[in-house]
Backbone atoms as SQL, in Angstrom:
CREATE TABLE atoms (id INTEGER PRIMARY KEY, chain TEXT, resi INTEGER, resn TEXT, atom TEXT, x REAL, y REAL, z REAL);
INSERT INTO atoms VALUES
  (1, 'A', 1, 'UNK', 'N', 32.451, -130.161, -10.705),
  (2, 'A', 1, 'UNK', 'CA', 32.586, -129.957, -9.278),
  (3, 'A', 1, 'UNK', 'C', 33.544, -128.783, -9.061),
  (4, 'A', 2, 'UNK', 'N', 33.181, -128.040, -8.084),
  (5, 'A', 2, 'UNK', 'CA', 33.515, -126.355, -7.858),
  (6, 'A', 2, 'UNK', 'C', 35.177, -127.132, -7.566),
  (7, 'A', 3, 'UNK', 'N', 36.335, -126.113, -6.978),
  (8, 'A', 3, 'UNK', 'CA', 37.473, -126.440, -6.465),
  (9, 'A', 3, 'UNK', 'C', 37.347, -126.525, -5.156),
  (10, 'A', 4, 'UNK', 'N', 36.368, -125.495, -4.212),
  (11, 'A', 4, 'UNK', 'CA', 36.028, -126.022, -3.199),
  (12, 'A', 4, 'UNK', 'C', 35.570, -127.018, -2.908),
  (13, 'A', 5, 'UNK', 'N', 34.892, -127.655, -3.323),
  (14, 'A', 5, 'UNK', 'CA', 34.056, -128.814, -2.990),
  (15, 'A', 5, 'UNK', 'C', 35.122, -130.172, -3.034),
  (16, 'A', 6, 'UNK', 'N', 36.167, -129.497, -4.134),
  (17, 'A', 6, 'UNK', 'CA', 36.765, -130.875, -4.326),
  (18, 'A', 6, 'UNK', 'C', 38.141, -131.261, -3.409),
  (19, 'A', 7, 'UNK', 'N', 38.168, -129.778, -2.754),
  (20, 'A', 7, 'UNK', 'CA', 39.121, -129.877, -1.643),
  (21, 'A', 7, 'UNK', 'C', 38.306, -130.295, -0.337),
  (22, 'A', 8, 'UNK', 'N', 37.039, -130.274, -0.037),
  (23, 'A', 8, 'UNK', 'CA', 36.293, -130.358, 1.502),
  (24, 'A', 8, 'UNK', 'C', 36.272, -131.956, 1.058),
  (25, 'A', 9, 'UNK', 'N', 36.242, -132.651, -0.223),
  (26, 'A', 9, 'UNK', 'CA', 35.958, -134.090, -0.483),
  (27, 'A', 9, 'UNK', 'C', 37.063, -135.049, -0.376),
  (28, 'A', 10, 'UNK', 'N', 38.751, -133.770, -0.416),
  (29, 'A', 10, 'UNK', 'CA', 39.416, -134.634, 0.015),
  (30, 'A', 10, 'UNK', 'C', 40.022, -134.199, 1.222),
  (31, 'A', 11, 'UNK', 'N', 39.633, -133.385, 2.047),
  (32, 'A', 11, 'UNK', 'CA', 39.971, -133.226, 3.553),
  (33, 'A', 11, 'UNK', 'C', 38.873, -133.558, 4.529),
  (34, 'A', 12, 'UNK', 'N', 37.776, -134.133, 4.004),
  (35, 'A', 12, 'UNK', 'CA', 36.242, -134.108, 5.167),
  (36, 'A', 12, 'UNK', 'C', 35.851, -135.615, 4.960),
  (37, 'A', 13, 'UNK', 'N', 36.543, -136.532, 5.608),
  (38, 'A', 13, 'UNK', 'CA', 36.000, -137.560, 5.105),
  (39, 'A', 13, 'UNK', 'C', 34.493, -138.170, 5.093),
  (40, 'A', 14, 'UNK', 'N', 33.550, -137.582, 5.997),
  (41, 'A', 14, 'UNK', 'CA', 32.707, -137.096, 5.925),
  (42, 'A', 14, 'UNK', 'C', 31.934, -136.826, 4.921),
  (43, 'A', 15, 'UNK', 'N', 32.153, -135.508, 4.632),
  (44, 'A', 15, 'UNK', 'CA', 31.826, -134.785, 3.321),
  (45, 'A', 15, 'UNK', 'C', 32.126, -136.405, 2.266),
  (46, 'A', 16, 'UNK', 'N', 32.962, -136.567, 1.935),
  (47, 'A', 16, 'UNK', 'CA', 33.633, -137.559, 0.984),
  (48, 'A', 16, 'UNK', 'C', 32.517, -138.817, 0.892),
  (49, 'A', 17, 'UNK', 'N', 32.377, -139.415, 2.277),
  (50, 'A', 17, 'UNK', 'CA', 31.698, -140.416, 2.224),
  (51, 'A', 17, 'UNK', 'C', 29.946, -140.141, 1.449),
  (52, 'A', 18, 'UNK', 'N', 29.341, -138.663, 2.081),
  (53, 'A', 18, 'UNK', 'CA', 27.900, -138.623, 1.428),
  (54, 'A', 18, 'UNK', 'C', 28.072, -138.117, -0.165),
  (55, 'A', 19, 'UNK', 'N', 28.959, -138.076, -0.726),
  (56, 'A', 19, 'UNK', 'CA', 29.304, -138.035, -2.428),
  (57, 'A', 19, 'UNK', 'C', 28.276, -138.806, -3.044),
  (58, 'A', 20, 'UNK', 'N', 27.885, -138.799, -4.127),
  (59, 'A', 20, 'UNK', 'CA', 27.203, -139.291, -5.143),
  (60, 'A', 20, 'UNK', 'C', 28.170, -140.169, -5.759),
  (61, 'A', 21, 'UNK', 'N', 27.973, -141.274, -6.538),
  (62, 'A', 21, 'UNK', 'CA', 29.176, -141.861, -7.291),
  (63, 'A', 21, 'UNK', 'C', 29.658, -141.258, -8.169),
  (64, 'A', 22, 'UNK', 'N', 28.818, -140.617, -9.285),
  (65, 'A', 22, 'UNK', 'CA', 29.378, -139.716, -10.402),
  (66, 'A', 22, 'UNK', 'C', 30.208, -138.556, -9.717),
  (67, 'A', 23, 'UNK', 'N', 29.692, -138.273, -7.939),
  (68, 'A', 23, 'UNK', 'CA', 30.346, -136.809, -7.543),
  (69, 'A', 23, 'UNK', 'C', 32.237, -137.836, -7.111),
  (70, 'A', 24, 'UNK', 'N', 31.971, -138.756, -6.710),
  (71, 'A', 24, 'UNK', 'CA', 33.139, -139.369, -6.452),
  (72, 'A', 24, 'UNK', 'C', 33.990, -139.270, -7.390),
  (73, 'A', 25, 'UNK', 'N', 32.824, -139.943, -8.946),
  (74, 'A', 25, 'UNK', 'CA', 34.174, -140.370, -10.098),
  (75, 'A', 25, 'UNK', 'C', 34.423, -138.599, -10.722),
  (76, 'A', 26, 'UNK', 'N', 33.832, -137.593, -10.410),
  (77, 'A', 26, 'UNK', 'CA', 34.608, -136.378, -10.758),
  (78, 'A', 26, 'UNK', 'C', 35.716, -136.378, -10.321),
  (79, 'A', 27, 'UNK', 'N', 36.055, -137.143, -8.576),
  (80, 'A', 27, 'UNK', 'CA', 37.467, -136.253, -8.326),
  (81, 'A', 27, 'UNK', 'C', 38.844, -136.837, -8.658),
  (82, 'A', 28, 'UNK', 'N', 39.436, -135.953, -8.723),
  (83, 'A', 28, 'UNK', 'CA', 40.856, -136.239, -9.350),
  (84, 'A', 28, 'UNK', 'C', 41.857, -137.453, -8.714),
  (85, 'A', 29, 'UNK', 'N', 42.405, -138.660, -9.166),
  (86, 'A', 29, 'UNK', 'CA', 42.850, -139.777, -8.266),
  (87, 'A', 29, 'UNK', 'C', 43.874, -138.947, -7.120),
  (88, 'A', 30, 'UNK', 'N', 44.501, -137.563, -7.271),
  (89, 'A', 30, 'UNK', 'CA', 45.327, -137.147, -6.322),
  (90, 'A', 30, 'UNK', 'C', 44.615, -135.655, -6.302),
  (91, 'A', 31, 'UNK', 'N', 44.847, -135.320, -4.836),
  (92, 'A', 31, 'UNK', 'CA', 44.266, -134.189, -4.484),
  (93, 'A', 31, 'UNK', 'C', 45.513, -132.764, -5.171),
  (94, 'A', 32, 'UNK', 'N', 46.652, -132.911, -5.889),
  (95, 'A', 32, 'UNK', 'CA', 47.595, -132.055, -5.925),
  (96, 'A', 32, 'UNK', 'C', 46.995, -132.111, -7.738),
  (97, 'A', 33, 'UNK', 'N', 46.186, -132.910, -8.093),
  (98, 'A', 33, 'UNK', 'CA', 45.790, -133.817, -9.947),
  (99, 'A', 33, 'UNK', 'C', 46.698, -134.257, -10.228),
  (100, 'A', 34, 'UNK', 'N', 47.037, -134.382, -11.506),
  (101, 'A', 34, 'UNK', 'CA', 47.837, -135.223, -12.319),
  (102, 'A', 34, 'UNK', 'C', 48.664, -134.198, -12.878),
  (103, 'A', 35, 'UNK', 'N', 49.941, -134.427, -12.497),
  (104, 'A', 35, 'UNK', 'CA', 51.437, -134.021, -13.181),
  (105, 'A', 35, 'UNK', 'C', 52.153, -134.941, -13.737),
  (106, 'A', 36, 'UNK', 'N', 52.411, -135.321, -15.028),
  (107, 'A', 36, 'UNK', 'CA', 53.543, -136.152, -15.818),
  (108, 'A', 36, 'UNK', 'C', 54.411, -135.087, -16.050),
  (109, 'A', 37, 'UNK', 'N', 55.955, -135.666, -16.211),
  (110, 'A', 37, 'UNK', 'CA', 56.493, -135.305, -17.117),
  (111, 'A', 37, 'UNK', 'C', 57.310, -135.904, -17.797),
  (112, 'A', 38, 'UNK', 'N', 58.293, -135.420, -18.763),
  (113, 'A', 38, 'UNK', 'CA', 58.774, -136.083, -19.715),
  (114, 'A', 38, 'UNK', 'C', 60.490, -136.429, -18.687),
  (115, 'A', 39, 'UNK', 'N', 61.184, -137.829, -19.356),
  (116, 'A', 39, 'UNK', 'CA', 62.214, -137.996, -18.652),
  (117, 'A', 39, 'UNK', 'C', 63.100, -136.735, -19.081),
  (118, 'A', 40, 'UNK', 'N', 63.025, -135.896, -20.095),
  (119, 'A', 40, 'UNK', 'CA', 63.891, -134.718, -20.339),
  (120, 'A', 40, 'UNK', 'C', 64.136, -133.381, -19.171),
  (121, 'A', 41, 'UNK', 'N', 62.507, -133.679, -18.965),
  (122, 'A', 41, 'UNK', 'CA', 62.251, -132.373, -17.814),
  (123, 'A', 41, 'UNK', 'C', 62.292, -133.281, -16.430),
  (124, 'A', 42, 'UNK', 'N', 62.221, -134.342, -16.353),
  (125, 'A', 42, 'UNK', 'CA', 62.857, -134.647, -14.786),
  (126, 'A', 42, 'UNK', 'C', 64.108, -134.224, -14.418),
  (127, 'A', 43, 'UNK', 'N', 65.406, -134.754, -15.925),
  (128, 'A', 43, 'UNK', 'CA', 66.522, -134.335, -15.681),
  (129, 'A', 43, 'UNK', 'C', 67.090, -133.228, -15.262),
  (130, 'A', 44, 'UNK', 'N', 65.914, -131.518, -15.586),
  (131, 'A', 44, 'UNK', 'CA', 66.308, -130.677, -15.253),
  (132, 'A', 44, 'UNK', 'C', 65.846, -130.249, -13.962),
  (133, 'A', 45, 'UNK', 'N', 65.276, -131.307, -13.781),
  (134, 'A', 45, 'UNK', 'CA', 64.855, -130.808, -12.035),
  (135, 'A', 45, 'UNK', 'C', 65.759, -130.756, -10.820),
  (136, 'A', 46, 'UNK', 'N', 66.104, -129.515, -10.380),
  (137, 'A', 46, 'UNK', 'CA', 66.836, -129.433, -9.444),
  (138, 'A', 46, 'UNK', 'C', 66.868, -130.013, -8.059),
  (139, 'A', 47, 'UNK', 'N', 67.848, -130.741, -7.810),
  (140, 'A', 47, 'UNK', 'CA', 68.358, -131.924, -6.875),
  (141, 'A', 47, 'UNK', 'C', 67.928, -132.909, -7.467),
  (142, 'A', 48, 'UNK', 'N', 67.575, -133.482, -8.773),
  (143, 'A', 48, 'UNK', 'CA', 67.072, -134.700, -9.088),
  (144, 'A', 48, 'UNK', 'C', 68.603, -135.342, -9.254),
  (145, 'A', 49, 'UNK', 'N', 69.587, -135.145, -9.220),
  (146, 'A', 49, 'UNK', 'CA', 71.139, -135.924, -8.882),
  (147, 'A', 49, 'UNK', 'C', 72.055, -135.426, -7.759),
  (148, 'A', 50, 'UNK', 'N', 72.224, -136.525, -7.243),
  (149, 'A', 50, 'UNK', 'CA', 72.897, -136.311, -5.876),
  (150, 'A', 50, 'UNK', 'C', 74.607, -136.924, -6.164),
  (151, 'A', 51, 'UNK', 'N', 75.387, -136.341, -5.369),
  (152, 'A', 51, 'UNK', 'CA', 76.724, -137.141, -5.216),
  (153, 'A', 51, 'UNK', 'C', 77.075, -138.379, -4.233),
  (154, 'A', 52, 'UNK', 'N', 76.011, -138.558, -3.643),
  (155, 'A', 52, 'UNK', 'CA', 76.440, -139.508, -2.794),
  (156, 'A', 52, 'UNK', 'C', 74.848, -139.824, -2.362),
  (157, 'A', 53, 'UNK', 'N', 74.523, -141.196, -1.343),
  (158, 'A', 53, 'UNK', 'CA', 73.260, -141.089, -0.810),
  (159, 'A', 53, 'UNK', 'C', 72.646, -140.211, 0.169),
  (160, 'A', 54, 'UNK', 'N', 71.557, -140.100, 0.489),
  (161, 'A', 54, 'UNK', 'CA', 71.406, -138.963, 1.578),
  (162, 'A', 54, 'UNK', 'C', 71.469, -139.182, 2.582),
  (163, 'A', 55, 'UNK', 'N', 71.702, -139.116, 3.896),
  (164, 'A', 55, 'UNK', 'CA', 71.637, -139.599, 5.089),
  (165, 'A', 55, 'UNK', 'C', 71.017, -138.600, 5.867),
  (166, 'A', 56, 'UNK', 'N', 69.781, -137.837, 5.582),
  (167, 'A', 56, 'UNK', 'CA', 69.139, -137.613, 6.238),
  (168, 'A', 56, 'UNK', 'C', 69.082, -136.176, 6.762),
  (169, 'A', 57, 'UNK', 'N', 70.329, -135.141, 6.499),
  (170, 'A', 57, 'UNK', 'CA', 70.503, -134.163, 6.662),
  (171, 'A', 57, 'UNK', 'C', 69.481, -133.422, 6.287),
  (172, 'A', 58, 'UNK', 'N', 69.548, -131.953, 7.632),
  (173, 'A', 58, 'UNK', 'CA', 68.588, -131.051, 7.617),
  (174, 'A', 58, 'UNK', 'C', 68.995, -129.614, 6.819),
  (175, 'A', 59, 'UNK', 'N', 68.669, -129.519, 5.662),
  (176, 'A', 59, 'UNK', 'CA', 69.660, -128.187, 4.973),
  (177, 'A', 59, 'UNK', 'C', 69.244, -127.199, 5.928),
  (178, 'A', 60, 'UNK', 'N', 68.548, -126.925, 6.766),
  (179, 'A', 60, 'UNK', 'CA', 68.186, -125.834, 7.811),
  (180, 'A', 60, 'UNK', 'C', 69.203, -125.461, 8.884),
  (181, 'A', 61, 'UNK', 'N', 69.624, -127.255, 9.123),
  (182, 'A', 61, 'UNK', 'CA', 70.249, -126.896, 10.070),
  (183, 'A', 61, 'UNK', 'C', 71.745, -126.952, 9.617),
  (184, 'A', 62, 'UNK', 'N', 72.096, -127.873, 8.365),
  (185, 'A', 62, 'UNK', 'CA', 73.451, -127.917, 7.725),
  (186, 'A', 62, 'UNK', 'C', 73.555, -126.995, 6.729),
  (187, 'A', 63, 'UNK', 'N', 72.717, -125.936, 6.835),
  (188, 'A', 63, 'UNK', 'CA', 73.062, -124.846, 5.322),
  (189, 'A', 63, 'UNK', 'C', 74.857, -124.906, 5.066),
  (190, 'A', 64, 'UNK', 'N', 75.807, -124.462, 6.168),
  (191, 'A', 64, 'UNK', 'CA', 77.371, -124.891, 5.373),
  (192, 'A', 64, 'UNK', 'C', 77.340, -126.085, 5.473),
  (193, 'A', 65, 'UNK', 'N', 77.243, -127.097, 5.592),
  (194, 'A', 65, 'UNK', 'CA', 77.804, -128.370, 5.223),
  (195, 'A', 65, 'UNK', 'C', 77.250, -129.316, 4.451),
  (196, 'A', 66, 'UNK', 'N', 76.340, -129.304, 4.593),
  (197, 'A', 66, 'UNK', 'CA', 75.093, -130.195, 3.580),
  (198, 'A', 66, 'UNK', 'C', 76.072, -131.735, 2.846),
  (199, 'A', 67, 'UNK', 'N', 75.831, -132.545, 4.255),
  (200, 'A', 67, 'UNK', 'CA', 76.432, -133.389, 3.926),
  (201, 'A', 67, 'UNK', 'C', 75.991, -134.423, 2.843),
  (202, 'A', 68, 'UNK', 'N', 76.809, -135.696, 2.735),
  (203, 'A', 68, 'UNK', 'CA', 76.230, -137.034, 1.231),
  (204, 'A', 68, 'UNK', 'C', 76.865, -137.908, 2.411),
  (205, 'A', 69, 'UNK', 'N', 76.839, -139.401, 1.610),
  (206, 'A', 69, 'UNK', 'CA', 77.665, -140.581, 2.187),
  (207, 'A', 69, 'UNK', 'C', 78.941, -140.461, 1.872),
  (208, 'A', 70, 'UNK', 'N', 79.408, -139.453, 1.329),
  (209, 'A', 70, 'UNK', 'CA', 80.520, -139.382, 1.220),
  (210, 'A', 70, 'UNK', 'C', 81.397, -138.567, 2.537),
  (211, 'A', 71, 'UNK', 'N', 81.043, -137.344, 2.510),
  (212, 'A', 71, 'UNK', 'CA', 80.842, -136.411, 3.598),
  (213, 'A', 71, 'UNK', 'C', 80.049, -135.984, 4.029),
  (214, 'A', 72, 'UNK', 'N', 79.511, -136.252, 5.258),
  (215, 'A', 72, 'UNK', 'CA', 78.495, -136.779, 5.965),
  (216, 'A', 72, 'UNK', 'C', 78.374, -135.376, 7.085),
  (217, 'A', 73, 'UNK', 'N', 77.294, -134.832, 7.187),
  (218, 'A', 73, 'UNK', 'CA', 77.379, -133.246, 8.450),
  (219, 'A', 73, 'UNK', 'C', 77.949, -134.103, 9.766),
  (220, 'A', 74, 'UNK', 'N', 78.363, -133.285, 10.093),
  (221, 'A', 74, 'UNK', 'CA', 78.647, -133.436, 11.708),
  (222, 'A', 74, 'UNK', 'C', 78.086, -133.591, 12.468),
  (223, 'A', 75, 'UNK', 'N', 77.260, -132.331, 12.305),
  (224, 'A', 75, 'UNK', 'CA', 76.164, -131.867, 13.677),
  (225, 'A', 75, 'UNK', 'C', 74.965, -132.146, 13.286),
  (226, 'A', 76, 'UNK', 'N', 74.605, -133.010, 12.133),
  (227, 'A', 76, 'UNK', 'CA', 72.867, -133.163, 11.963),
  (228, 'A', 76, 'UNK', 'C', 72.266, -134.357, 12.942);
């Protein structure tokens, strides 16, 4: 199945529903496919550790302050 097709199958539900079964079991269980990785390379994923919990802050709008539960933005 083309890459187009397999994007109109998961944005057209439509499209999706008149699939063939074999055209169904082509598509990928997630429309982004399948990414693993190893717990080594999670660790290096940036922001995968925080100092505190998040409460929700907008780095857009807190670029200086970027608060945690510890210190928390002001203005978010």
């Amino acid at each position: 199945m083309s890459l187009d097709k397999i994007i109109r199958a998961w944005e057209d539900p439509e499209y999706r529903s008149s699939l063939s079964a074999a055209d169904l079991a082509a598509l990928p269980e997630s429309p982004a496919g399948g990414i693993e990785l190893t717990d080594a390379e999670l660790g290096t994923v940036i922001g995968a550790a925080q100092s505190g919990a998040s409460v929700g802050c907008n780095t857009k709008t807190c670029a200086t302050t970027r608060g945690n539960s510890v210190n928390p933005c002001g203005s978010c």
